[in-house]
N, C-alpha and C positions, 0 to 999 in steps of 0.2 A: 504494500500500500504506500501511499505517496502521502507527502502533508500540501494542501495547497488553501490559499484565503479561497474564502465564500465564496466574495462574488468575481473570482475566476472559474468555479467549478462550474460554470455554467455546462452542460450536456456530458457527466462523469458520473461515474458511479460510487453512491457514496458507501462507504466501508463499514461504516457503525451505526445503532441506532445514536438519533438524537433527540436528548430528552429535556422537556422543557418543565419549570415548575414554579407556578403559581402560589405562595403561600396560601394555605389555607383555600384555597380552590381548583387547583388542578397538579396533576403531577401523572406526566406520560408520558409515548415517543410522540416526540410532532411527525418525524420521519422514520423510517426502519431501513434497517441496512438492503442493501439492495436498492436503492428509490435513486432513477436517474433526474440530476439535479435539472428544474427548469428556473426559470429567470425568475418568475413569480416565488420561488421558493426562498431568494437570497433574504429579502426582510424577515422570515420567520425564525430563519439561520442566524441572523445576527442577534433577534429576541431574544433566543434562547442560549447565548453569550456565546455563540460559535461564529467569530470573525474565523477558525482554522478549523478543518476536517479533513479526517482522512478518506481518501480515493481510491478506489480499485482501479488500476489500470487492466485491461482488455490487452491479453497476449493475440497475438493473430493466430487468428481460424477461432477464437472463441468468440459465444455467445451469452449475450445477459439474458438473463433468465425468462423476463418479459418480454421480447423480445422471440425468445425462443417459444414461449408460451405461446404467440401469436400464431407463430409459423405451423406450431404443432396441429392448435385449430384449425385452420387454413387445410393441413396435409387432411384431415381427417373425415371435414366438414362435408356432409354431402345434401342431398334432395331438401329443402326444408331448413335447412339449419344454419341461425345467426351463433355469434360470440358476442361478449362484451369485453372492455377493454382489460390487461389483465391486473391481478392486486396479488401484489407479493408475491408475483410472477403465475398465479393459479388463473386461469382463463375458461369463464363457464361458458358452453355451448347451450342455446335455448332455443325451442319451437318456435317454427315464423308462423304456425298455421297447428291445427289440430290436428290431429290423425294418430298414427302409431309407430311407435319408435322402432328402428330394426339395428343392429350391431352386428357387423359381420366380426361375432369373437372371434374365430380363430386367427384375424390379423387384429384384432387387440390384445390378443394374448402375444403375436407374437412383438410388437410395439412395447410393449409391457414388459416383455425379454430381454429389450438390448440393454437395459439399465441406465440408471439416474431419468428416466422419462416416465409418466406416470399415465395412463388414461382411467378414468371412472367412468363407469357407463349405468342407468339402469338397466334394467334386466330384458331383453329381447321382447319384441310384441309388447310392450309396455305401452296404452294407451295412455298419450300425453293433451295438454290445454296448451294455446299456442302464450308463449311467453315463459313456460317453465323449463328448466333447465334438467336436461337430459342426460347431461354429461357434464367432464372438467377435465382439464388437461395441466399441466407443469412440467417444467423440469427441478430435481433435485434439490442441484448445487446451483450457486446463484449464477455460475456460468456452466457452459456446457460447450462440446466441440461441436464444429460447425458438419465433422463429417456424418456424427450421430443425428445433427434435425436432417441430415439428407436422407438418410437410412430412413427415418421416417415419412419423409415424401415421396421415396422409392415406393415406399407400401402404398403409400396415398393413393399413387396413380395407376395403380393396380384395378379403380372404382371406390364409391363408396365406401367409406367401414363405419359412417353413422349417419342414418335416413329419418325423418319424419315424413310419412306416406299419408300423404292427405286421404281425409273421406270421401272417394267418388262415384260412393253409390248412394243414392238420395231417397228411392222410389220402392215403400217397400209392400209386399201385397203380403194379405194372409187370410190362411184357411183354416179354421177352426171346427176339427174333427170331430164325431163321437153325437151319438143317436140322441142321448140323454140331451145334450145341449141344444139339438138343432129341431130335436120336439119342443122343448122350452120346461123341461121336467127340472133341469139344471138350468142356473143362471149362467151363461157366457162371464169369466171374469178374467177375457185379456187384455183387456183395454186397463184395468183395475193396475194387474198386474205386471204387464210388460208396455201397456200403450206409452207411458213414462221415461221407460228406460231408450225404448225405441225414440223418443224425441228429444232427446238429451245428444241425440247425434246429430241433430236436424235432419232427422230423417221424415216422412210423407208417408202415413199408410195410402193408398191411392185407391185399397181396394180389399174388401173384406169379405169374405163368405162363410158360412155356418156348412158342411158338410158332415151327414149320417154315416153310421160302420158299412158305407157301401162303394166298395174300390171304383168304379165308374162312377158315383159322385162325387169321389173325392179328386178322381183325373180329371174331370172336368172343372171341377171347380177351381184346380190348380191350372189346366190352360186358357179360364176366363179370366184368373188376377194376373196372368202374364201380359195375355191379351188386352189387359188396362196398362198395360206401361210398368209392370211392378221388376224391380234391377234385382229384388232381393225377395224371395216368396216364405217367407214360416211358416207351420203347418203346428200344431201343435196338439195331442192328443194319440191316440191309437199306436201308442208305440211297445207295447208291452209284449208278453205270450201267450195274451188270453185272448179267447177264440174269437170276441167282437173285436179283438184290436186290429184293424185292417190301413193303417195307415199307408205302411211301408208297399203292402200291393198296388193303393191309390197310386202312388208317387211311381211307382214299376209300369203302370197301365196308364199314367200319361204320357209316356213316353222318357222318361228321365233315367239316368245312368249313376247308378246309387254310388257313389263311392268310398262310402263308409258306412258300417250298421253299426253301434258300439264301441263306445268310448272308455279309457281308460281314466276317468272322471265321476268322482262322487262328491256332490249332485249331478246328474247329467248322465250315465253307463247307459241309458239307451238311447242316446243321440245318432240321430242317421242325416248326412249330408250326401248330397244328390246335387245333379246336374243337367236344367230342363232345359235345352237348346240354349246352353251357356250363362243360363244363369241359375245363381247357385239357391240351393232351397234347404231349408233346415227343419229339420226335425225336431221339433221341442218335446225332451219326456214331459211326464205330468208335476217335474219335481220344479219346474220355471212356476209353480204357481204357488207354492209354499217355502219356499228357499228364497232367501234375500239374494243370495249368489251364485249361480250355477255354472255349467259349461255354455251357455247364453252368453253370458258375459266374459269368456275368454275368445268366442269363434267370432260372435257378431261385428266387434269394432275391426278384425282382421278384414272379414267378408268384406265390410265398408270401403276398406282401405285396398282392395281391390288384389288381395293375397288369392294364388291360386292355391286352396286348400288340398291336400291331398292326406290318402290314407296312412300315410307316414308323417304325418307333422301332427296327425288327431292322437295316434301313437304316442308318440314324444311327450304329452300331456299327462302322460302319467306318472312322471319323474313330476313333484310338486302339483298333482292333479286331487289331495285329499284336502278338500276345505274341513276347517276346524269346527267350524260351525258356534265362533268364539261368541262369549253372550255379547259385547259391544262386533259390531263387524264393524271392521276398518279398512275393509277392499276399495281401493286398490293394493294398499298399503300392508302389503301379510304376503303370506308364504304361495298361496293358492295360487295355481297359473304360472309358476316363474322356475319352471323346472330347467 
């Protein structure tokens, strides 16, 4: 470190914090080591009775940390995602838009690897609010070589390795199975139950129908809410192994390409996802109607986000697919879905 007067340090890095103290009203750092010195800083420097500080001089090829923080963001940042400036060299990445966060870990794990660089990510398919922050990046040591943030941008431009995927399914139809309900023996309660959740996406039912344990009613009723414009169809009832349960036939005799019967999700093991002339339909057991939390609300905000779901990713859900069923639920925020 170097000694140099204040107000020469203009654009240097300063070496130590500096601490300023107010009898009887304050006492703390005005500055922290690491803080490259601006013009505006030199009167607070001298308040705090530092006409001399010490200075980090910058060997060549290194990088201040800030600096590096930037660069880091920058390598990593993809579809959807801002930064803010960094503090203490730490630079948070946040949603420009809502939808759902994607990590391609195994190039953050290896980021993560080369050492003194740090990524934090939340947890894959994480449905985020646009503004909140999804991530953080730094490095270490308050500098760092310049060949290490290249290593880093080497990964970078491999693609993404952190996405916010907007919602761009809007339009959604549903068909509401099972005899009891569609005599009017049972009350209908999905509007009660999920019509909420579903508009919390800004999402449109555009088209609703009641259908009886009768597989040709329930086709048809599924190719009249498509035929209203509906991107995303839900069906919800008849999904079980009792002999009126005939949803999953419905769904087989409109024409649809099941690709999934059963989930490895509790609440939610007999979710069935299908596929009616490309758009995708979901299967709702009966447990969306008594459960605060189910596999609903791990598949839904994907579908939105225009994820091609496949029988291998419903799979996966079973690694962190057992909700607690905690007496406060705090979902998003808990273990459920983050396998």
């Amino acid at each position: 470190m170097r000694k140099v007067k204040s107000d020469q340090a203009i654009g240097m890095v300063l070496g130590h914090d500096v601490t300023r103290i107010v009898p009887g009203q304050f006492k703390g750092a005005v500055f922290k080591k690491g803080h490259v010195i601006q013009e505006e800083d030199i009167p607070p420097l001298l308040d705090a009775g530092n006409e001399y500080i010490y200075v980090f001089e910058l060997a060549p090829g290194e990088v201040h940390e800030d600096e590096a923080g930037l660069r880091l963001a920058q390598a990593v940042a993809g579809l959807g995602i801002g930064w803010e400036p960094p503090e203490e060299g730490k630079v948070p990445l946040q949603a420009r838009h809502r939808g759902v966060v994607r990590i391609d870990v195994p190039r953050v794990t290896q980021i993560n690897s080369l050492g003194d660089i740090i990524i934090a990510t939340l947890h894959d398919h994480t449905s985020c609010r646009q503004g909140e922050t999804v991530a953080a990046t730094r490095v270490i040591p308050l500098t760092i070589a310049e060949e290490r943030l290249q290593a880093v941008e080497d990964i970078g431009r491999g693609g993404s390795v952190i996405d916010v995927l907007p919602y761009c399914l809007h339009q959604v139809g549903v068909v509401v199975t099972g005899s009891e309900v569609y005599s009017g023996r049972i009350q209908d309660a999905f509007d009660e139950m999920l019509g909420g959740k579903i508009a919390t996406y800004g999402c449109t039912v555009v088209g609703k129908l009641l259908a009886p344990d009768d597989p040709a009613e329930i086709a048809a009723a599924l190719r009249q809410v498509k035929g209203q414009g509906a991107e995303v169809i839900i069906t919800t009832g008849g999904l079980s192994i009792d002999p009126g349960d005939v949803t999953r036939m419905g769904i087989a005799e409109a024409g649809a390409e099941i690709i999934s019967y059963g989930a490895p999700v509790l609440p939610g093991s007999m979710f069935l996802y299908a596929l009616l002339d490309g758009v995708p339909v979901l299967g709702l057991p009966a447990c969306v109607y008594h459960d605060a939390v189910t596999i609903f609300d791990l598949i839904f905000p994907r579908v939105l986000a225009g994820e091609a779901i496949t029988r291998e990713a419903i799979i996966h859900l079973g690694h962190g697919g057992l909700c607690l069923r905690c007496e406060v639920c705090r979902f998003p925020v808990c273990p459920f879905g983050k396998g």
